[in-house]
C-alpha positions in Angstrom: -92.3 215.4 -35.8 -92.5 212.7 -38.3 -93.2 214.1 -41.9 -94.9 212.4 -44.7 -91.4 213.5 -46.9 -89.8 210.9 -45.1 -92.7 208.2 -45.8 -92.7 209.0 -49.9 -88.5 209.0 -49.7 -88.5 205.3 -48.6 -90.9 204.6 -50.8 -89.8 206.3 -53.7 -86.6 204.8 -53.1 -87.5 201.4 -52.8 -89.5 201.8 -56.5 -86.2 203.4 -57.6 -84.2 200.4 -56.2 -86.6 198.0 -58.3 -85.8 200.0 -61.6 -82.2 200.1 -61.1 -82.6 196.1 -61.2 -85.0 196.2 -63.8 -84.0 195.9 -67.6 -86.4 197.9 -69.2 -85.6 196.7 -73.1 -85.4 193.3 -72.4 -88.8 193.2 -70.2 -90.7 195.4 -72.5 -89.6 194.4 -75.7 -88.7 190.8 -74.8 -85.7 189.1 -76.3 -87.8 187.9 -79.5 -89.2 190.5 -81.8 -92.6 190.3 -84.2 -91.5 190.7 -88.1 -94.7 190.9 -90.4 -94.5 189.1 -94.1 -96.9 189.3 -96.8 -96.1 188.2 -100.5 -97.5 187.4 -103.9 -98.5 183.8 -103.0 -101.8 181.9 -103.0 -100.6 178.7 -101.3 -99.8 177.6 -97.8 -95.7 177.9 -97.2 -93.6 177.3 -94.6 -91.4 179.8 -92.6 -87.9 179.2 -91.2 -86.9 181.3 -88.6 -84.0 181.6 -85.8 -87.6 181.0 -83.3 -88.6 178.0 -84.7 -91.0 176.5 -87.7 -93.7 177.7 -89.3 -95.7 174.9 -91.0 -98.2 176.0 -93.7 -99.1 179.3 -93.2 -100.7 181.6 -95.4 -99.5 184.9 -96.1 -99.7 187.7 -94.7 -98.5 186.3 -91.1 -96.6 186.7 -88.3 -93.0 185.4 -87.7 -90.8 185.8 -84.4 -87.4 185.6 -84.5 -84.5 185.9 -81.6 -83.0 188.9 -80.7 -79.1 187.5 -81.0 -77.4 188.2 -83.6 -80.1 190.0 -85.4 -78.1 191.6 -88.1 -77.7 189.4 -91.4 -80.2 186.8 -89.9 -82.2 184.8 -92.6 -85.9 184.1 -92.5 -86.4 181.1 -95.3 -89.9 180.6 -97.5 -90.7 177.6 -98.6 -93.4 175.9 -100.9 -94.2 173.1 -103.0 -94.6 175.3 -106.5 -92.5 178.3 -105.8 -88.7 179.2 -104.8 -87.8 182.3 -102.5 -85.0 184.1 -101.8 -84.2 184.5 -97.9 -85.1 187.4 -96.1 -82.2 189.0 -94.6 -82.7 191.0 -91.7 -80.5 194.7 -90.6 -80.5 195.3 -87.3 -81.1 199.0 -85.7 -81.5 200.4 -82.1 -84.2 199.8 -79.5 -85.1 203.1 -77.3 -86.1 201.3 -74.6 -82.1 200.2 -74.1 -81.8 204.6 -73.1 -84.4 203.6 -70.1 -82.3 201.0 -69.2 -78.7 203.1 -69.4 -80.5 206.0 -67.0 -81.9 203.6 -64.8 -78.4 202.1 -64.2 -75.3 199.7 -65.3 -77.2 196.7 -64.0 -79.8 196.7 -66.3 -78.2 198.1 -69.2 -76.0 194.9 -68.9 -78.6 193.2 -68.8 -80.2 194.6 -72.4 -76.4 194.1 -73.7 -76.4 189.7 -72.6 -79.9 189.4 -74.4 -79.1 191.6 -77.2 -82.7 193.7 -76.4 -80.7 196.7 -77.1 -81.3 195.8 -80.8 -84.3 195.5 -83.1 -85.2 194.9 -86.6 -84.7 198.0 -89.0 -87.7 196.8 -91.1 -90.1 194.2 -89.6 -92.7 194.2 -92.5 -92.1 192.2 -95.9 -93.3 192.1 -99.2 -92.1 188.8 -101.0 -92.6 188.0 -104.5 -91.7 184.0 -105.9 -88.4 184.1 -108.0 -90.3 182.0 -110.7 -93.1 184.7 -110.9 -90.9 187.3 -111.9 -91.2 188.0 -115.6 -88.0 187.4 -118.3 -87.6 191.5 -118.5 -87.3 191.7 -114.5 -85.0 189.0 -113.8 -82.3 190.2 -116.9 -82.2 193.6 -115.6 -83.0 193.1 -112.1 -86.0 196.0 -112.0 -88.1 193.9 -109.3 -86.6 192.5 -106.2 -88.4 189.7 -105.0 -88.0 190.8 -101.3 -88.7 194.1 -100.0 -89.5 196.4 -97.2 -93.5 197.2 -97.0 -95.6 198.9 -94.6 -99.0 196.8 -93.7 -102.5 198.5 -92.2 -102.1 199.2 -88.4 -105.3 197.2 -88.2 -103.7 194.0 -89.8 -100.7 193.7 -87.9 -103.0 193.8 -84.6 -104.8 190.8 -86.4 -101.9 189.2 -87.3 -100.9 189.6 -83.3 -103.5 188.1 -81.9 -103.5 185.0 -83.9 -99.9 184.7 -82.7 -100.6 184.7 -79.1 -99.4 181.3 -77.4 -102.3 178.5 -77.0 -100.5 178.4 -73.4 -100.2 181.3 -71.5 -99.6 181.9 -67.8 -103.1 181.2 -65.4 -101.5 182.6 -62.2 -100.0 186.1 -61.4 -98.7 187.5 -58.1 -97.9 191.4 -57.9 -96.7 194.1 -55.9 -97.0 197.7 -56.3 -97.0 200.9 -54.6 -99.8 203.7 -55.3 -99.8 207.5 -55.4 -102.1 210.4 -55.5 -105.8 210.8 -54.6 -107.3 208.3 -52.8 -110.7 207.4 -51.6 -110.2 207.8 -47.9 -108.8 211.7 -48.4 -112.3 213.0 -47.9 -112.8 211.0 -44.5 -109.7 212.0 -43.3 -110.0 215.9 -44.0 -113.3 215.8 -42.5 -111.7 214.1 -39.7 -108.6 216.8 -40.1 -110.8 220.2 -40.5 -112.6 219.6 -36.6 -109.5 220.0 -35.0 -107.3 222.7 -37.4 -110.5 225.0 -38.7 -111.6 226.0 -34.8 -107.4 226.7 -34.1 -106.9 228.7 -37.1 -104.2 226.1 -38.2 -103.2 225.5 -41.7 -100.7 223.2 -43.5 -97.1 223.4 -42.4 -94.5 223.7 -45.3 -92.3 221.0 -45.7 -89.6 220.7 -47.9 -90.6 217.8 -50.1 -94.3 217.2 -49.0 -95.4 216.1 -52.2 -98.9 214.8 -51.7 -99.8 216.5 -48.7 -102.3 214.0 -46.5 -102.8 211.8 -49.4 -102.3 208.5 -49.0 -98.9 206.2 -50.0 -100.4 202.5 -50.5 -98.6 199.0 -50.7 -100.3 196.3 -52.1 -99.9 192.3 -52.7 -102.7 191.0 -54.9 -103.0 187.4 -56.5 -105.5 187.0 -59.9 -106.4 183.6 -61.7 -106.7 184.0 -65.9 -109.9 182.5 -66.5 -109.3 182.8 -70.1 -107.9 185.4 -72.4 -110.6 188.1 -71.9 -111.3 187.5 -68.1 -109.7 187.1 -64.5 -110.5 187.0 -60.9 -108.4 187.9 -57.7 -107.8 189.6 -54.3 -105.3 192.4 -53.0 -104.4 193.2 -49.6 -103.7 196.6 -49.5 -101.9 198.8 -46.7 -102.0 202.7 -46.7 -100.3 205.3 -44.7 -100.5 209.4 -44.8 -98.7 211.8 -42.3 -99.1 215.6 -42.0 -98.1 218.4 -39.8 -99.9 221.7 -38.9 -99.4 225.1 -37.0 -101.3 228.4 -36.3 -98.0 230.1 -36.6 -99.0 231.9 -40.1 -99.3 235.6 -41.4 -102.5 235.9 -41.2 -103.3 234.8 -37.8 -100.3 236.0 -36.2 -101.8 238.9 -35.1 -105.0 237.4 -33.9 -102.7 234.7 -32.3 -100.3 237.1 -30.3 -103.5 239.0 -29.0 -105.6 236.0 -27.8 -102.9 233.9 -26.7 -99.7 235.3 -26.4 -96.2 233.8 -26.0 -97.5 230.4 -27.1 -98.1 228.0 -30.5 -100.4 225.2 -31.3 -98.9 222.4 -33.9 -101.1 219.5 -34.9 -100.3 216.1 -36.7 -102.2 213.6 -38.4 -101.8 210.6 -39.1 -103.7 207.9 -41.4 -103.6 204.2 -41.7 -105.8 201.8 -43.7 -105.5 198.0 -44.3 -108.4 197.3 -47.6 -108.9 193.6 -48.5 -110.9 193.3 -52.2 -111.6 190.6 -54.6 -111.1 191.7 -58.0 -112.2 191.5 -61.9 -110.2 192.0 -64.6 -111.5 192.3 -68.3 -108.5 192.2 -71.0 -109.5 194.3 -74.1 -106.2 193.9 -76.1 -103.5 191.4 -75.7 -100.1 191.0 -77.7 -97.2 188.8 -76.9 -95.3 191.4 -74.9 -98.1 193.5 -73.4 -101.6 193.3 -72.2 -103.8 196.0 -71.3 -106.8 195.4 -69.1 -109.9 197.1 -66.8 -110.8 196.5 -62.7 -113.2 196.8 -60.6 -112.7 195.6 -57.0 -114.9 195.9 -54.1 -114.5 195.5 -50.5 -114.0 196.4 -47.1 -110.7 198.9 -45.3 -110.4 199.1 -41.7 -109.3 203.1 -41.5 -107.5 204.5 -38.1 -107.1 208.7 -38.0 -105.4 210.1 -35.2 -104.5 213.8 -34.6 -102.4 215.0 -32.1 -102.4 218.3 -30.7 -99.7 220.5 -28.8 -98.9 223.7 -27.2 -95.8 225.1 -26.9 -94.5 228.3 -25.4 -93.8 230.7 -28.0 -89.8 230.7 -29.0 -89.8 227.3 -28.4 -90.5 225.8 -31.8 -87.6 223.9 -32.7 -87.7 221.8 -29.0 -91.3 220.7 -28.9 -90.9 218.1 -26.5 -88.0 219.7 -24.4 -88.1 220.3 -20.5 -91.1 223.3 -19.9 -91.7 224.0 -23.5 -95.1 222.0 -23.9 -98.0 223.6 -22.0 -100.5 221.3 -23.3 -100.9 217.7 -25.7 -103.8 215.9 -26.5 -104.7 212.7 -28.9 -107.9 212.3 -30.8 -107.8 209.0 -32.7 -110.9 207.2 -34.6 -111.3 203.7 -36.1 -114.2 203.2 -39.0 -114.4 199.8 -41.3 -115.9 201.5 -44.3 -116.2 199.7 -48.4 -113.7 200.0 -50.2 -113.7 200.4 -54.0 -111.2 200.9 -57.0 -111.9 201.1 -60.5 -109.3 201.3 -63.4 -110.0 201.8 -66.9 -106.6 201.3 -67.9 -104.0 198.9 -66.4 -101.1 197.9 -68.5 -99.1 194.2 -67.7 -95.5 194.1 -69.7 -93.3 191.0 -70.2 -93.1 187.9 -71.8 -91.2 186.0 -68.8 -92.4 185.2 -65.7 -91.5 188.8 -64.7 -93.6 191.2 -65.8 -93.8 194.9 -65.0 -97.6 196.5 -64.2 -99.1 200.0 -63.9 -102.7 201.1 -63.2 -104.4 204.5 -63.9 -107.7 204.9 -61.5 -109.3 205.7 -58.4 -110.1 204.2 -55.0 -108.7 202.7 -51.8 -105.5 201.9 -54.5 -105.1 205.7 -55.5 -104.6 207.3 -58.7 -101.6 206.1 -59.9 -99.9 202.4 -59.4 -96.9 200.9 -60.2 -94.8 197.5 -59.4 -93.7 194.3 -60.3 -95.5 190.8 -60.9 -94.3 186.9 -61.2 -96.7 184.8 -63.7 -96.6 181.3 -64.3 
C-alpha cells in the first residue's frame, strides 16, 4: 500500500535538489551591496563608486558598490566648493555564505566566484569636507573627516526606495511546492470519517507520515507587475494526499476478535485536486534584493476522493493481496468542482537577477506553507 511518506520524500527531495543548486548568499544578498553616506555638506556632490556614477546627489543617499574585491575599495566625493577624502571600504563575512556551505559545494562555489561570501564591515558614513575642518583639527588630527555612523532604521528604508531601478522586471514565472493545512482537508475527512467511523478504523502509523491526509501541492503560476505596488496573474495548481487505515488497534481488538474473528479491515485514501486561480498581488515594501507582498486568489478545483476498502484474514497482514488472504475489497470514489481560495498576508520574493527565490505564509487550495523558485524579466 502506497503511503503518503513516499509522496513528501520525492517531494522533499526534489526541493532539497533545488537548494543544493541554489546559492543562497549570492541570490539573497546579490552580488552588489547598499552602503549609506551622510556628511556635513549642503550642496549637490557626486559619488564614484566600483557600480557606477552618481551625479548630484544630496546627502544622505544611497550608493551601491560590487561585491569583488570589496576590501580597500574606494568610494570618491566630489563637489564644486569642497574636497573629500575617499572612503575606503573593510570587508567582513556574509552569514548567508553558511546556508550555502550546508546546502552543498555547488553553491558555496558559487558564493566564492561572485565574492557574496563577503560584505561591507560598515555600510553607513559620516563625511565631513577636508576644507571644513578647523586649523586645531587638521594639526593634530582630532576629527577624521570620514567615519563610521549609524543612520535611523527609518531613513535607510527611505533611502531604499529612492534607489530602486526606474526599470524593473514586468513578467514573473514560478514554481513552488506547498505544505501543511489546506482547504480541501475538511472535504476530504468528511469524505474519510463515513467509511472508518462505522469500522472502528483509525490512522495507521507510518514511519515518516508527516502530514497525515493533508495535502502536498505543485504549482506553476505566471503574474504581470502592473506597477510597483500592484500585480495580476494565474496558477495552476496540482494537489495530492495518501493515507492508510486499519481496525487492528488496542482498543478495538477485543471488540474486533468477538464480532469478526480471524479477520482485518485496512482502508486507503487517496486525494487529488487540480485548482486554476487568477491572482492579486499588493507589494507593501520593496528593496533592491527583496520584495514582500499580499494575495488573494479565487477560483475553481476539480477534487477526486477515493477510499478503498479491504478484508483480509487475520495473520495475513503483511500479504494483502496474496492468493486467499482478501475476503472482501471495495472502491468508493467521488468527484466535486468546488471554489477555491488562497489568501497570504505575507509572501516574500528574493533576488536581484532573473532568478529569484519565493515563499508564501497563508491558507487555501495552496496550503500553509509555500516554497520555490521564479524567472523574472
Amino acid at each position: 500500500m502506497k503511503s503518503v511518506a513516499s509522496v513528501l520524500s520525492s517531494m522533499l527531495f526534489a526541493v532539497l535538489l533545488t537548494m543544493g543548486f541554489s546559492s543562497c548568499a549570492t541570490m539573497f544578498t546579490g552580488t552588489k551591496a547598499d552602503i549609506f553616506i551622510d556628511g556635513d555638506v549642503n550642496e549637490p556632490v557626486t559619488i564614484s563608486s566600483s557600480a557606477g556614477v552618481y551625479k548630484d546627489v544630496l546627502l544622505p543617499t544611497l550608493v551601491e558598490v560590487k561585491r569583488r574585491h570589496l576590501n580597500g575599495q574606494h568610494i570618491q566625493i566630489n563637489s564644486d566648493h569642497h574636497a573629500f577624502e575617499d572612503i575606503v571600504l573593510e570587508k567582513d563575512f556574509n552569514g548567508w555564505a553558511l546556508a550555502s556551505a550546508v546546502s552543498g559545494i555547488t553553491p558555496f562555489l558559487i558564493d566564492l566566484m561572485t565574492n557574496a561570501v563577503s560584505k561591507p564591515k560598515f555600510d553607513q558614513f559620516f563625511i565631513i569636507p577636508k576644507d571644513g575642518l578647523t586649523t586645531a583639527d587638521t594639526l593634530h588630527g582630532k576629527k577624521p573627516t570620514v567615519q563610521a555612523s549609524t543612520m535611523p532604521p527609518e531613513t535607510k528604508a527611505t533611502l531604499r526606495g529612492k534607489r530602486l531601478p526606474v526599470k524593473y522586471p514586468r513578467h514573473e514565472f514560478n514554481a513552488t511546492l506547498g505544505f501543511g493545512p489546506n482547504q480541501a482537508d475538511r472535504f476530504t475527512k468528511r469524505f474519510v470519517d463515513d467509511f472508518i467511523q462505522p469500522m472502528h478504523m483509525e490512522v495507521e502509523g507510518e514511519c515518516g507520515d508527516i502530514f497525515g491526509n493533508s495535502y502536498v501541492v505543485g504549482k506553476l503560476e505566471y503574474h504581470y507587475r502592473l506597477n510597483r505596488k500592484w500585480d495580476i496573474g494565474a496558477f495552476v495548481a496540482w494537489a495530492g494526499s495518501s493515507e492508510g487505515y486499519t481496525d487492528e488497534h488496542d482498543d478495538a481488538m477485543e471488540e474486533h476478535q468477538q464480532d469478526n474473528p480471524g479477520t482485518i479491515t485496512c482502508g486507503y485514501s487517496k486525494g487529488r485536486g487540480f485548482s486554476l486561480a487568477p491572482s492579486v498581488r499588493y507589494t507593501w515594501y520593496e528593496t533592491r534584493n527583496c520584495r514582500l507582498f499580499s494575495r488573494v486568489s479565487l477560483g475553481m478545483m476539480r477534487h477526486h476522493l477515493k477510499f478503498d476498502i479491504e478484508e483480509m484474514k487475520y495473520g495475513n497482514i503483511t500479504k494483502r493481496l496474496g492468493v486467499g488472504s482478501t475476503i472482501r475489497e471495495d472502491s468508493f470514489e467521488k468527484t466535486k468542482w468546488r471554489m477555491a481560495y488562497q489568501f497570504s498576508p505575507i509572501g516574500i520574493n528574493v533576488g536581484t537577477g532573473p532568478l529569484r527565490f519565493f515563499a508564501e505564509i497563508g491558507y487555501g487550495c495552496l496550503g500553509v506553507c509555500n516554497v520555490g523558485l521564479g524567472f523574472c524579466f
